[in-house]
PDB file with SEQRES, HELIX, SHEET and CRYST1 records, atoms N, CA, C and O in Angstrom:
SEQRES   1 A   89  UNK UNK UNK UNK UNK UNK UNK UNK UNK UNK UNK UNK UNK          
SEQRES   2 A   89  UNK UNK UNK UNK UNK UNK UNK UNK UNK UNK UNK UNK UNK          
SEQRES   3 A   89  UNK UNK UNK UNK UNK UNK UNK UNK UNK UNK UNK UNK UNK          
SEQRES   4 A   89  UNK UNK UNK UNK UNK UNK UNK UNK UNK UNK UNK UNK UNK          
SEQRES   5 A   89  UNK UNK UNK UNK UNK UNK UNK UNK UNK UNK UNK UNK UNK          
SEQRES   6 A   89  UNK UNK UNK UNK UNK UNK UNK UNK UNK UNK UNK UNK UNK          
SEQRES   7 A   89  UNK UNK UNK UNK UNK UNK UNK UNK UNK UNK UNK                  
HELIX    1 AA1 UNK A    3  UNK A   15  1                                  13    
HELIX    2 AA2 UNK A   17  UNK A   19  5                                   3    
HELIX    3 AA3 UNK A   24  UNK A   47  1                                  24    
HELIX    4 AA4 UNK A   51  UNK A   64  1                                  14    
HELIX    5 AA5 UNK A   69  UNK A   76  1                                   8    
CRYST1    1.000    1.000    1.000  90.00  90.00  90.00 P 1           1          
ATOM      1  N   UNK A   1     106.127 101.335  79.537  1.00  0.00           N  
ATOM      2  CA  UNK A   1     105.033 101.194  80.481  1.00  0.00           C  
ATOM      3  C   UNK A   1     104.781 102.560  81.124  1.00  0.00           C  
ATOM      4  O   UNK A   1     105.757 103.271  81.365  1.00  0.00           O  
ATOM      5  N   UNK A   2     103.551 102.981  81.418  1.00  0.00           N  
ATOM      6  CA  UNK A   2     103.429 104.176  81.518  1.00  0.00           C  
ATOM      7  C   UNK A   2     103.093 104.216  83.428  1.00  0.00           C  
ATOM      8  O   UNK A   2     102.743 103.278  84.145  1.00  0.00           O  
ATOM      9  N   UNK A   3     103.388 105.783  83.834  1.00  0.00           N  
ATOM     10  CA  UNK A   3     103.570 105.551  85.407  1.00  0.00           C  
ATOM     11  C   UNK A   3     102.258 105.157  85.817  1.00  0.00           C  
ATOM     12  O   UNK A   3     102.396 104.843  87.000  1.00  0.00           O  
ATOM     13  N   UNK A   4     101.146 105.011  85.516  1.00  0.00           N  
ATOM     14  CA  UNK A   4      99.574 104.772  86.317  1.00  0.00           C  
ATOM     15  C   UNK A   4      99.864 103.706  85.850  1.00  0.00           C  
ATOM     16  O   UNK A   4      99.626 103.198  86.946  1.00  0.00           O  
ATOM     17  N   UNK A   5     100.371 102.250  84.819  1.00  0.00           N  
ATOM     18  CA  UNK A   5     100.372 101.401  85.022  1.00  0.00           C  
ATOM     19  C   UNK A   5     101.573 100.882  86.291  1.00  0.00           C  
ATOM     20  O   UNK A   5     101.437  99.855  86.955  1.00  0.00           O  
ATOM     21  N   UNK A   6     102.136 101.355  86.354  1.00  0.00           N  
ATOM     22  CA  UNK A   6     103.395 100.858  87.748  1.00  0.00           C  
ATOM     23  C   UNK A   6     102.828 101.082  89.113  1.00  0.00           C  
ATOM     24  O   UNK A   6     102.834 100.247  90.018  1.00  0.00           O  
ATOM     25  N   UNK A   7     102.276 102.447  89.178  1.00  0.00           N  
ATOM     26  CA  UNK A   7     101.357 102.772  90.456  1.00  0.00           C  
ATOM     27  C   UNK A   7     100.382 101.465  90.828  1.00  0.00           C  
ATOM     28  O   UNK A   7     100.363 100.841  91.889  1.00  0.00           O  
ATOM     29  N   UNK A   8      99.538 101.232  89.569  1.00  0.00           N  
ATOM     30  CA  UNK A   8      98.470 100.138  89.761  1.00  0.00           C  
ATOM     31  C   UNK A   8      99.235  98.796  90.217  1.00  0.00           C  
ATOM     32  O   UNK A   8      98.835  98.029  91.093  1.00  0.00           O  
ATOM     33  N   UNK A   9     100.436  98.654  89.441  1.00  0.00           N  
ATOM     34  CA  UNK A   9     101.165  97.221  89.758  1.00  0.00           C  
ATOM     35  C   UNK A   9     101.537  97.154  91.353  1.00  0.00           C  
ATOM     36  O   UNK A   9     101.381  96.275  92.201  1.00  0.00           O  
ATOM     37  N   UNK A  10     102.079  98.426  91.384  1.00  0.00           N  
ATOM     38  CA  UNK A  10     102.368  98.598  93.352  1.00  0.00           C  
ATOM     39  C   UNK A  10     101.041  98.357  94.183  1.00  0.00           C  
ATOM     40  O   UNK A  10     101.026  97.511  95.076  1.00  0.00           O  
ATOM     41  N   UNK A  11      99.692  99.278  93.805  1.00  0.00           N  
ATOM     42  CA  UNK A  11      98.397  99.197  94.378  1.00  0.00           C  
ATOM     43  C   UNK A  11      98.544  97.956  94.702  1.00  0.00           C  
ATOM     44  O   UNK A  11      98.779  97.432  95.790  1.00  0.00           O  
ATOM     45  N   UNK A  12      98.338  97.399  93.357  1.00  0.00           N  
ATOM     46  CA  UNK A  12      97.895  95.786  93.776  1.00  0.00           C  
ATOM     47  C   UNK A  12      98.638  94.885  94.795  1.00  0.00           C  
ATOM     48  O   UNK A  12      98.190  94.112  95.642  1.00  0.00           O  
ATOM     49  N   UNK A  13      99.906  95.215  94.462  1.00  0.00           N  
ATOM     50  CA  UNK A  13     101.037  94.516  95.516  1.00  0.00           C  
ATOM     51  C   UNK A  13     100.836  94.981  96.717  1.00  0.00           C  
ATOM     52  O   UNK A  13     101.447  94.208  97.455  1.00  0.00           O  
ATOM     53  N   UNK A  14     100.186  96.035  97.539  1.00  0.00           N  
ATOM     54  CA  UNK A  14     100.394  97.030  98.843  1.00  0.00           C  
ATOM     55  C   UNK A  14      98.759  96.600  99.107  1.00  0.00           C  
ATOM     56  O   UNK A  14      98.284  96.814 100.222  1.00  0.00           O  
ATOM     57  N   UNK A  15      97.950  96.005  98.073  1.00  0.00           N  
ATOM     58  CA  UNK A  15      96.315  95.420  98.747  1.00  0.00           C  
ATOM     59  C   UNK A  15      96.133  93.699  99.020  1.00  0.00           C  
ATOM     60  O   UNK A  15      95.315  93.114  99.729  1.00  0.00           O  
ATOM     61  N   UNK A  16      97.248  93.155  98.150  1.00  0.00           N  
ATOM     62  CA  UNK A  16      97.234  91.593  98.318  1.00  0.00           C  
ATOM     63  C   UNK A  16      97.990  91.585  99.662  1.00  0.00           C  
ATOM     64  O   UNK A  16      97.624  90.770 100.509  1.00  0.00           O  
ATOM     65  N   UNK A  17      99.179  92.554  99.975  1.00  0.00           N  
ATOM     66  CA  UNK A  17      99.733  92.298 101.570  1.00  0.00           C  
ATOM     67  C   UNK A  17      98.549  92.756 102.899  1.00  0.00           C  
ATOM     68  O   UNK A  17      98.300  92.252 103.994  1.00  0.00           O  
ATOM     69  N   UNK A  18      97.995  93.993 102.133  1.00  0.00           N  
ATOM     70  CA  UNK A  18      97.268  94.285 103.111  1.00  0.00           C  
ATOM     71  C   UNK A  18      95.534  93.451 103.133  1.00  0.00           C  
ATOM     72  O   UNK A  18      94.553  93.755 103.811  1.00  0.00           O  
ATOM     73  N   UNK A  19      95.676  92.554 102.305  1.00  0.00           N  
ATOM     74  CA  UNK A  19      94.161  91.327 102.721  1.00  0.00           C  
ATOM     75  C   UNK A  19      94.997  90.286 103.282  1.00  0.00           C  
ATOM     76  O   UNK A  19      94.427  89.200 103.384  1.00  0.00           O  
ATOM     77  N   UNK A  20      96.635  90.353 103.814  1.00  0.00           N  
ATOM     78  CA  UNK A  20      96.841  88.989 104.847  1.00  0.00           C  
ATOM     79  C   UNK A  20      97.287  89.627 106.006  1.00  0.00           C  
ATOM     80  O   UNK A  20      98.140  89.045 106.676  1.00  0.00           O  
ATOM     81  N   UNK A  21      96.732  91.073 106.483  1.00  0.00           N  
ATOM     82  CA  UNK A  21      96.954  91.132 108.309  1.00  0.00           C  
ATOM     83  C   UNK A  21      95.813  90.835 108.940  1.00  0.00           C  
ATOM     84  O   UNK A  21      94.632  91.134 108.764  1.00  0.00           O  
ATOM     85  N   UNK A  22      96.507  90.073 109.842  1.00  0.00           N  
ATOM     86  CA  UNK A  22      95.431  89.673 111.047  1.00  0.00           C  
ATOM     87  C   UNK A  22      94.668  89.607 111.959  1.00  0.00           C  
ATOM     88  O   UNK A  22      94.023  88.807 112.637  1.00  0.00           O  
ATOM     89  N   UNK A  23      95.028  91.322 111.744  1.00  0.00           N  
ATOM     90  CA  UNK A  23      94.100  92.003 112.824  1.00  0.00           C  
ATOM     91  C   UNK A  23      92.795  92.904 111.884  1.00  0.00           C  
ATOM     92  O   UNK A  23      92.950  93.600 110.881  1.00  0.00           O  
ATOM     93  N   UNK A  24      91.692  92.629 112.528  1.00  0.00           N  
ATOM     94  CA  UNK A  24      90.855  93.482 111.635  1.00  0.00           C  
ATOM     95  C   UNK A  24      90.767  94.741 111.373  1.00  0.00           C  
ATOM     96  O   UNK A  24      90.230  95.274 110.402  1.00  0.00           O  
ATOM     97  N   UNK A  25      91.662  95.531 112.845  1.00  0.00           N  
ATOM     98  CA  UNK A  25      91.257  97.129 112.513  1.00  0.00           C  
ATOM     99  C   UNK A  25      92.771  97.604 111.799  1.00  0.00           C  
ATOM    100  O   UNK A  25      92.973  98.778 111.490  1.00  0.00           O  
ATOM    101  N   UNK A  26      93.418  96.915 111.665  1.00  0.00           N  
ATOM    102  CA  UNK A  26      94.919  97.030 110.740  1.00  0.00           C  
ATOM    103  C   UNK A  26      94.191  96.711 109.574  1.00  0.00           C  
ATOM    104  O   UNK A  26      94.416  97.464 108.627  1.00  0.00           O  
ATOM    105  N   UNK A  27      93.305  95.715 109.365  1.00  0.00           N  
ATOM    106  CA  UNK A  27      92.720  95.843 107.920  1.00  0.00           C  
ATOM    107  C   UNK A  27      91.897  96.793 107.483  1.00  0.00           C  
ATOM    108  O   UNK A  27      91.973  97.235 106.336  1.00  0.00           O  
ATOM    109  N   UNK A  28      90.947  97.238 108.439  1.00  0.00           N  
ATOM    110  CA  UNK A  28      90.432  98.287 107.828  1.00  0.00           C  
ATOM    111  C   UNK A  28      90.823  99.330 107.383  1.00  0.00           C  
ATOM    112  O   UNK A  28      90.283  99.794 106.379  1.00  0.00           O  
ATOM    113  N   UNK A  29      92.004 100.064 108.091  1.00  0.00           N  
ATOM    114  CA  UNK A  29      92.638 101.416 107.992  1.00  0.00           C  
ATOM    115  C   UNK A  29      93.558 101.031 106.898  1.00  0.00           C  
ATOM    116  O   UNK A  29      93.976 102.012 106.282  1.00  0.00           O  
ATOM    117  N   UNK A  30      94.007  99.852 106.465  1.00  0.00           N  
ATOM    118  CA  UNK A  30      95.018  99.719 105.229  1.00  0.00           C  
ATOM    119  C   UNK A  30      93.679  99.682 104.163  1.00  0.00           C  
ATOM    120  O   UNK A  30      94.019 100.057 103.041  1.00  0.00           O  
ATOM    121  N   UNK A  31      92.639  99.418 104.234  1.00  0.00           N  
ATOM    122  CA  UNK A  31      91.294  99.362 103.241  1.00  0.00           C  
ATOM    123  C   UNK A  31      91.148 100.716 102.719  1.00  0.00           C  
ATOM    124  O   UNK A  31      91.182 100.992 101.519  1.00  0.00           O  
ATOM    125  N   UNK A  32      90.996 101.492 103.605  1.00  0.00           N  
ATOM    126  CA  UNK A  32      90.516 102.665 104.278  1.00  0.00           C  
ATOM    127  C   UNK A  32      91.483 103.694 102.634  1.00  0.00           C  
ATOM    128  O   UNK A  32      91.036 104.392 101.724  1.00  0.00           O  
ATOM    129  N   UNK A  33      92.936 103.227 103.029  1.00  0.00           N  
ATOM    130  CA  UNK A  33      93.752 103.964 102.712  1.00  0.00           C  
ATOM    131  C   UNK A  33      94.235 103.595 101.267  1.00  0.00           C  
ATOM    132  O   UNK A  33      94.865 104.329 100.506  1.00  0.00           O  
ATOM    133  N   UNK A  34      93.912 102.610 101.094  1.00  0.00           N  
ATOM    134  CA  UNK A  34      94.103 101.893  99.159  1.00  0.00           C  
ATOM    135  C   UNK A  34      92.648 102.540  98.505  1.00  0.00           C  
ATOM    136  O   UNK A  34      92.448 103.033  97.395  1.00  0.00           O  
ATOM    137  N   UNK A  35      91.743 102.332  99.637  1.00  0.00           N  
ATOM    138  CA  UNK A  35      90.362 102.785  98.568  1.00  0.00           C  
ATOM    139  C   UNK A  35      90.885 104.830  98.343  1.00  0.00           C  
ATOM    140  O   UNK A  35      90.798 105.431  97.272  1.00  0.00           O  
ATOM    141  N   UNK A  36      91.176 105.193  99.125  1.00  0.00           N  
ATOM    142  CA  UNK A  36      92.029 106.663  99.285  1.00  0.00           C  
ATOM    143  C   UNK A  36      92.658 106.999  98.230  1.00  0.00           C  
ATOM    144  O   UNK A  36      92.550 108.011  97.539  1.00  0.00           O  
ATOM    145  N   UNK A  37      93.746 105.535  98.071  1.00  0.00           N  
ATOM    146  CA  UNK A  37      94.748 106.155  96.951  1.00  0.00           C  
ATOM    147  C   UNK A  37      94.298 105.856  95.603  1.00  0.00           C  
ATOM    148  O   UNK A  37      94.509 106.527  94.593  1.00  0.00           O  
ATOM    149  N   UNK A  38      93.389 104.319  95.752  1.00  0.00           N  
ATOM    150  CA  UNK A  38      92.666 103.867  94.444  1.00  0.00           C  
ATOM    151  C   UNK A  38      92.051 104.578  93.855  1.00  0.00           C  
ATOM    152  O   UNK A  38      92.439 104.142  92.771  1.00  0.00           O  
ATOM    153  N   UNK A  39      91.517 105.194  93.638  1.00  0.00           N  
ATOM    154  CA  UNK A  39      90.293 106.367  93.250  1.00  0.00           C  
ATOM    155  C   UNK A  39      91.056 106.969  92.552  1.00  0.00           C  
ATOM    156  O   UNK A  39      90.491 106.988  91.458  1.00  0.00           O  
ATOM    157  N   UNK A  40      92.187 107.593  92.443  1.00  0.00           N  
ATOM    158  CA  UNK A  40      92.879 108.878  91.380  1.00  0.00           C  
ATOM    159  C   UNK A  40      93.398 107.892  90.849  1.00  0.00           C  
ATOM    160  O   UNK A  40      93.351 107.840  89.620  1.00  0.00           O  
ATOM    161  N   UNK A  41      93.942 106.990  91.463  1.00  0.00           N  
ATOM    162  CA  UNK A  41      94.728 106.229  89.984  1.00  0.00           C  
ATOM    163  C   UNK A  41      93.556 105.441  89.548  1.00  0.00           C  
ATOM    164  O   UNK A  41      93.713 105.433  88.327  1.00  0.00           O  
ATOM    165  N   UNK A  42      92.509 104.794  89.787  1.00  0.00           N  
ATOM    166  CA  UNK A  42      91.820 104.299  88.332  1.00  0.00           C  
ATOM    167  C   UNK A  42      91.589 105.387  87.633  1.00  0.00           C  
ATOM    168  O   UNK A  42      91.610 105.088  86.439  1.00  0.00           O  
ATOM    169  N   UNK A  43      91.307 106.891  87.850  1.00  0.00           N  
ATOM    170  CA  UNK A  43      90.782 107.617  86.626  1.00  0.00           C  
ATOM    171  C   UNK A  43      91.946 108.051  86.509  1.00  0.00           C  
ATOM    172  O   UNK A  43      91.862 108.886  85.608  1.00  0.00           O  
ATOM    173  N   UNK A  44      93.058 108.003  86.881  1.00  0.00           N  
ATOM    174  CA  UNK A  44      94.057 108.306  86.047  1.00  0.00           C  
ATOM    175  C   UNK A  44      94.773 106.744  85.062  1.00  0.00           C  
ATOM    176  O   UNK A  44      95.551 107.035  84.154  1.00  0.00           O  
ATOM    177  N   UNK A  45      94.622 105.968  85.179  1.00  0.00           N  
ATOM    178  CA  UNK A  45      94.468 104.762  84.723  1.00  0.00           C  
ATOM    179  C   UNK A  45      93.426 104.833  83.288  1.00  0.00           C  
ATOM    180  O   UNK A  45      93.616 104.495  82.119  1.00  0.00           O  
ATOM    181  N   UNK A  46      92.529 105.300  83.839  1.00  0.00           N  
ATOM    182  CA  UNK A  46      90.976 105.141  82.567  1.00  0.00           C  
ATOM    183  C   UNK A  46      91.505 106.024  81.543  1.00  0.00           C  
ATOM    184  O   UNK A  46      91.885 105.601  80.452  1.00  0.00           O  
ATOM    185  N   UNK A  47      91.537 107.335  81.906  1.00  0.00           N  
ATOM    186  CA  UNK A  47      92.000 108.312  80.964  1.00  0.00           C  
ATOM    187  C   UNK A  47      93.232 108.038  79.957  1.00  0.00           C  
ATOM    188  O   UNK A  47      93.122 108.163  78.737  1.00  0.00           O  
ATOM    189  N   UNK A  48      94.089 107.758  80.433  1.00  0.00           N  
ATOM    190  CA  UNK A  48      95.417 107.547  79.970  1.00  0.00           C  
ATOM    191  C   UNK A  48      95.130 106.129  79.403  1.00  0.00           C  
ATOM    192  O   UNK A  48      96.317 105.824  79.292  1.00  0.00           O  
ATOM    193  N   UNK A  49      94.638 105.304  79.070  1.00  0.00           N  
ATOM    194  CA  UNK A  49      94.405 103.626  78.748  1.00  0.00           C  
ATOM    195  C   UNK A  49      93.375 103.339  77.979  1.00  0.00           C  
ATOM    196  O   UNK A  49      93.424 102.684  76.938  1.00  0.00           O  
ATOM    197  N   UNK A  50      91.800 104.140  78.798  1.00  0.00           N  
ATOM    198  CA  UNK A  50      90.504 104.085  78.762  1.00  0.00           C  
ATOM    199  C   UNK A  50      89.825 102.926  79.242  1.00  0.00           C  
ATOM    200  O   UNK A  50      90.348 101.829  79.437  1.00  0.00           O  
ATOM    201  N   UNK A  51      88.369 103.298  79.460  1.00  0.00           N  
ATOM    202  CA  UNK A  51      87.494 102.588  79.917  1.00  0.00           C  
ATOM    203  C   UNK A  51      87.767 100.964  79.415  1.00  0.00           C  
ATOM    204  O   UNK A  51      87.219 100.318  80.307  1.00  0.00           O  
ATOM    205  N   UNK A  52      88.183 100.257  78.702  1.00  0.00           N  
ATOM    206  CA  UNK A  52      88.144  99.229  78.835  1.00  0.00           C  
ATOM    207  C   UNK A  52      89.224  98.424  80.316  1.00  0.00           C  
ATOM    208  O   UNK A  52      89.050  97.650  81.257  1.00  0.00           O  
ATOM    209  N   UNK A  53      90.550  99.395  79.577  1.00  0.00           N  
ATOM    210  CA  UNK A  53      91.130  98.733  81.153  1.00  0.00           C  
ATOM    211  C   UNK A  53      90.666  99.241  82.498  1.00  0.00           C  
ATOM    212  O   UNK A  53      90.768  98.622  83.557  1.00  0.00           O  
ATOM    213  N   UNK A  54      90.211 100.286  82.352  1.00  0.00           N  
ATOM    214  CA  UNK A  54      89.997 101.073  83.897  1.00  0.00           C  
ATOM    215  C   UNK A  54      88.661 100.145  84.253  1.00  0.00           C  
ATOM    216  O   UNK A  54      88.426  99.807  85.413  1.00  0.00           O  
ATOM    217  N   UNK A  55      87.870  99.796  83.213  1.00  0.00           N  
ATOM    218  CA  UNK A  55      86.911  98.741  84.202  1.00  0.00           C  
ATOM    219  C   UNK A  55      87.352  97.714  84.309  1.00  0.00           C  
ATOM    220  O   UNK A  55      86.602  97.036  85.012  1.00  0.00           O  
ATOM    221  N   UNK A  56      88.608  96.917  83.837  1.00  0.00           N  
ATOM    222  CA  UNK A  56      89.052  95.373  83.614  1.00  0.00           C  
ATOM    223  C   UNK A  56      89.588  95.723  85.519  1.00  0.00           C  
ATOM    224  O   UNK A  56      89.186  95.045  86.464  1.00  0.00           O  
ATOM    225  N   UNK A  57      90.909  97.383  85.676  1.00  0.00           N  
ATOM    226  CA  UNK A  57      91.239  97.384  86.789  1.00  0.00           C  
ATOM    227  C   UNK A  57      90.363  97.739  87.924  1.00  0.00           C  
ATOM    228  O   UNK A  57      90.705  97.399  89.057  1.00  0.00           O  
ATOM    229  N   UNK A  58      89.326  98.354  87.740  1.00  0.00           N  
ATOM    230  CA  UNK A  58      88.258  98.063  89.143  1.00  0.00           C  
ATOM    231  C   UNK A  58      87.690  97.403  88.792  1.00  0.00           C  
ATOM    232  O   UNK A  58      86.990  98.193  88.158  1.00  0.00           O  
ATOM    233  N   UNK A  59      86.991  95.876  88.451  1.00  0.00           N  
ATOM    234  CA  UNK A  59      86.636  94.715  88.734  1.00  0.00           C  
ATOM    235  C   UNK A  59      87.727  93.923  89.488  1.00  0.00           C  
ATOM    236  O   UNK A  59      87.451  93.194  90.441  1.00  0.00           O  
ATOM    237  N   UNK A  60      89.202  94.133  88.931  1.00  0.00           N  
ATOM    238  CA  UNK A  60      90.140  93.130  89.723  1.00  0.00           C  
ATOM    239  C   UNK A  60      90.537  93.963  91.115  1.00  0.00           C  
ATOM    240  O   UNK A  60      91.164  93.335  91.968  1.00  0.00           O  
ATOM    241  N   UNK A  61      90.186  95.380  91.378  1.00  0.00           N  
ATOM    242  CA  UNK A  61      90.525  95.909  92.856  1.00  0.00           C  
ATOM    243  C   UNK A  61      89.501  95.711  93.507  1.00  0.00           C  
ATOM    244  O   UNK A  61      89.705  95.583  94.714  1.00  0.00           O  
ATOM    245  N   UNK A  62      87.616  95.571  92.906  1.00  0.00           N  
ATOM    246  CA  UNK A  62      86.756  95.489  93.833  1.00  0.00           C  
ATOM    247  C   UNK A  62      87.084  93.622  94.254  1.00  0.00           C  
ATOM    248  O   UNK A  62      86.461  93.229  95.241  1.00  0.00           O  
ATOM    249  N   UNK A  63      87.648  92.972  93.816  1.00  0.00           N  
ATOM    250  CA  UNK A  63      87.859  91.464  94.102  1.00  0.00           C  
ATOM    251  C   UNK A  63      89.245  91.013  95.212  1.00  0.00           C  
ATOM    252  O   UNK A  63      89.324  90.043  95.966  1.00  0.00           O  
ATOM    253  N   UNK A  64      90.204  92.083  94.969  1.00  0.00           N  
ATOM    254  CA  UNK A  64      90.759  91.851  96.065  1.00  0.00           C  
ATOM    255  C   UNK A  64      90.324  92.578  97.341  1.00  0.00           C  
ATOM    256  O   UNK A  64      90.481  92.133  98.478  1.00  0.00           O  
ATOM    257  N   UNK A  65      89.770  93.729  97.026  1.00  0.00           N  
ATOM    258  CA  UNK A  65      89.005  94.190  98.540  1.00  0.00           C  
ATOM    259  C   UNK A  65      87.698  94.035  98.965  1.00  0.00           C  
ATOM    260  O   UNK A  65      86.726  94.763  98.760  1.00  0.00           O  
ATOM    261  N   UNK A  66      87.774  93.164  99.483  1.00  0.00           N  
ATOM    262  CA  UNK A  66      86.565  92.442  99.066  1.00  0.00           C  
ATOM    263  C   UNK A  66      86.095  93.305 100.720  1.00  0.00           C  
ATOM    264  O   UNK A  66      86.772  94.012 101.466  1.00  0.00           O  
ATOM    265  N   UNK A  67      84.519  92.799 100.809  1.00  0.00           N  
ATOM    266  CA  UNK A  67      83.955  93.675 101.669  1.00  0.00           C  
ATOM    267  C   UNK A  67      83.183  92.724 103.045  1.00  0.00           C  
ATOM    268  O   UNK A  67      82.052  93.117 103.331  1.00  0.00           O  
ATOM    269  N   UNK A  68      83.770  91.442 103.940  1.00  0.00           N  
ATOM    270  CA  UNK A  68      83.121  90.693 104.548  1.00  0.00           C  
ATOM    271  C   UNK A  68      81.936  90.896 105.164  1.00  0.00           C  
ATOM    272  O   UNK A  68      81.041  90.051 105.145  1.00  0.00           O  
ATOM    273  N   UNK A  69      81.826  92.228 105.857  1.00  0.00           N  
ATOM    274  CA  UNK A  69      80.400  92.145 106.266  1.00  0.00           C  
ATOM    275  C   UNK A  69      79.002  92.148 105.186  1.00  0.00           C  
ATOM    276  O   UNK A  69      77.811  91.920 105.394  1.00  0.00           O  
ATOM    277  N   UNK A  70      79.694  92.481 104.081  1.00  0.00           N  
ATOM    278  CA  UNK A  70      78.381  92.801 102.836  1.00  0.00           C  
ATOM    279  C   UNK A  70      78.418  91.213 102.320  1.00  0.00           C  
ATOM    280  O   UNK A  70      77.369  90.819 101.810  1.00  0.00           O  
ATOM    281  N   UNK A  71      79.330  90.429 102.387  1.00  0.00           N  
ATOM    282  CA  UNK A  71      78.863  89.163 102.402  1.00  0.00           C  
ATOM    283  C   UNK A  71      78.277  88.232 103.160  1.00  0.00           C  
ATOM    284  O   UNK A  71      77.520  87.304 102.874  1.00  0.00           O  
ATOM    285  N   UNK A  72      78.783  88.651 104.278  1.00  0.00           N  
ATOM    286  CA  UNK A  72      78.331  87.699 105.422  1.00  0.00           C  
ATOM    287  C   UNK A  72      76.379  88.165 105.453  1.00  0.00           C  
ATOM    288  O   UNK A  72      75.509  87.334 105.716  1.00  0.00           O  
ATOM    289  N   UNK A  73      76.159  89.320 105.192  1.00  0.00           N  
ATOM    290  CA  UNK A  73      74.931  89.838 105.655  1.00  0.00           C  
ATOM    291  C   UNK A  73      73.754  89.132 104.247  1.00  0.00           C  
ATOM    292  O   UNK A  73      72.591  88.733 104.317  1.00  0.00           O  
ATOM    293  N   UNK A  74      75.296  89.296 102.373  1.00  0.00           N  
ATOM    294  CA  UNK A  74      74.088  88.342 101.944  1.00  0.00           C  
ATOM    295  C   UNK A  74      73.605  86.770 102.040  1.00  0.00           C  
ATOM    296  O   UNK A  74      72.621  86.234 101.530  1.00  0.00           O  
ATOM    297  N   UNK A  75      74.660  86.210 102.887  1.00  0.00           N  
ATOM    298  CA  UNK A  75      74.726  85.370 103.101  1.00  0.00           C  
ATOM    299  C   UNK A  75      74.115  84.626 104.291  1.00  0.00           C  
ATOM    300  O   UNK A  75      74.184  83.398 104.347  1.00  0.00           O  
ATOM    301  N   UNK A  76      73.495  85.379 105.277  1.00  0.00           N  
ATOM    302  CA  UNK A  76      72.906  84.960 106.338  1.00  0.00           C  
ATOM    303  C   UNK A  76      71.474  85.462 105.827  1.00  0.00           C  
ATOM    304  O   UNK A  76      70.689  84.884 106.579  1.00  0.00           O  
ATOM    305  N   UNK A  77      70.771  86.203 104.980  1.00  0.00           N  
ATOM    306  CA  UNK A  77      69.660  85.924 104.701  1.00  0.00           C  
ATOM    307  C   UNK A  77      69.004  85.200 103.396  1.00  0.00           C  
ATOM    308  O   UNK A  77      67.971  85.367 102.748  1.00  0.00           O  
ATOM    309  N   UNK A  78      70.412  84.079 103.316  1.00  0.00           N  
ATOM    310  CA  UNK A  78      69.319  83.317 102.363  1.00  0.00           C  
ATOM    311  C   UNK A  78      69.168  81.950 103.300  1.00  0.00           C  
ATOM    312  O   UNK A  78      70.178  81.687 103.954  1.00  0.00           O  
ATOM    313  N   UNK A  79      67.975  80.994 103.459  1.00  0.00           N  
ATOM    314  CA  UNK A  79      66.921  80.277 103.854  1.00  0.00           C  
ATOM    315  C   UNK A  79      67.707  79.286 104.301  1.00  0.00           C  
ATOM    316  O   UNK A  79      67.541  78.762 105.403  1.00  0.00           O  
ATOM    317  N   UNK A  80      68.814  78.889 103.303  1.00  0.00           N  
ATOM    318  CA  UNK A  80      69.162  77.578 103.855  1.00  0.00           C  
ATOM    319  C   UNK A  80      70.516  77.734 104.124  1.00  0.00           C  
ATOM    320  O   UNK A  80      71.328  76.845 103.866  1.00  0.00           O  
ATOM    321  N   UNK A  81      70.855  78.925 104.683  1.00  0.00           N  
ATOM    322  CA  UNK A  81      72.295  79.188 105.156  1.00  0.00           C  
ATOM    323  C   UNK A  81      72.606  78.935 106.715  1.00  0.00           C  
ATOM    324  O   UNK A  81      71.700  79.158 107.518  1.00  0.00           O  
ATOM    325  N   UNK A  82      74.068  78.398 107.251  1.00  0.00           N  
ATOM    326  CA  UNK A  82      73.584  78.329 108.685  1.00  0.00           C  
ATOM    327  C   UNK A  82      73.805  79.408 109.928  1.00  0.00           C  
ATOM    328  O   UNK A  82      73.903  79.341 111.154  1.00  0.00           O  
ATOM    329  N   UNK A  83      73.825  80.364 108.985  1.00  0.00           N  
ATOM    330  CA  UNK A  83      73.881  81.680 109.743  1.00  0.00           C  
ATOM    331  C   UNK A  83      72.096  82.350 110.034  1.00  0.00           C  
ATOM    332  O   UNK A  83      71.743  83.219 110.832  1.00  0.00           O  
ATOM    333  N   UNK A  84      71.285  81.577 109.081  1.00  0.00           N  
ATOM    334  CA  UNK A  84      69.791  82.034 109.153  1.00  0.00           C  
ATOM    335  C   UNK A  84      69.321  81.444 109.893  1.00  0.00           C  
ATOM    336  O   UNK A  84      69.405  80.221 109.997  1.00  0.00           O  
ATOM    337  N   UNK A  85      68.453  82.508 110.877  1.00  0.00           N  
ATOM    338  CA  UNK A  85      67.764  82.067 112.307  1.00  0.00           C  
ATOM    339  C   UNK A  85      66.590  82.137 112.198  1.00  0.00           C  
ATOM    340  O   UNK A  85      66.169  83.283 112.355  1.00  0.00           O  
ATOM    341  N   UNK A  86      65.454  80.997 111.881  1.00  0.00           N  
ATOM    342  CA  UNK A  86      64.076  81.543 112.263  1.00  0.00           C  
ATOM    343  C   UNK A  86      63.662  81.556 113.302  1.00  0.00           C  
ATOM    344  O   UNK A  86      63.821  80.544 113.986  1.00  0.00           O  
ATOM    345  N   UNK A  87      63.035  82.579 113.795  1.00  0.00           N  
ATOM    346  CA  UNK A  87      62.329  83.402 115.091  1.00  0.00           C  
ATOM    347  C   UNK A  87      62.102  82.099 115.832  1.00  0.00           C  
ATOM    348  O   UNK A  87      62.645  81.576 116.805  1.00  0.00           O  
ATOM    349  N   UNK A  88      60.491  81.552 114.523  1.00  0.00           N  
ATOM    350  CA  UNK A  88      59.696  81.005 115.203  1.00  0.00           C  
ATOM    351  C   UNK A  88      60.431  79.415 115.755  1.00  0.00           C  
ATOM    352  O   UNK A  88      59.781  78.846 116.633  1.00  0.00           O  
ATOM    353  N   UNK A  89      61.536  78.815 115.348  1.00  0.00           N  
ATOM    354  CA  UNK A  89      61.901  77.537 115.136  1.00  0.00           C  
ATOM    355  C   UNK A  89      63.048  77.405 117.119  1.00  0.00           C  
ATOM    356  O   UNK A  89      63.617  76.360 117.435  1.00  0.00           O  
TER     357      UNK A  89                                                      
END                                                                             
């Protein structure tokens, strides 16, 4: 097994702990700091493997870090959500 696959196995283990703290700004700065370290190891991941796994492994890192306000925001403007407020109503 080669070391960017062990790095990635740790990534993943050090982003599934850090999507269960409970405080939000402890989540962000652990976000903050995987998206930091993530970045050299997928292209060191891609290179050494290639593009098939390096996109298999950022589809499965953009899914555990997932991004709540970019959901919540597509999610409150569709029509029949109950986060959508019409003005006029």
């Amino acid at each position: 097994m080669s070391g960017a696959l062990i790095l990635a196995a740790f990534w993943f283990l050090a982003a599934n702990l850090a999507v269960m703290m409970p405080t939000r700004p402890a989540q962000w700065k652990a976000d903050a700091l995987l998206v930091a370290c993530g970045v050299p190891l997928l292209g060191w991941l891609t290179v050494e493997h290639g593009p098939v796994l390096g996109m298999m492994t950022l589809a499965a890192g953009a899914a555990i870090l997932r991004w709540p306000f970019l959901g919540l925001m597509l999610r409150s403007r569709h029509p029949g959500h109950a986060l959508h407020r019409d003005p006029a109503e």
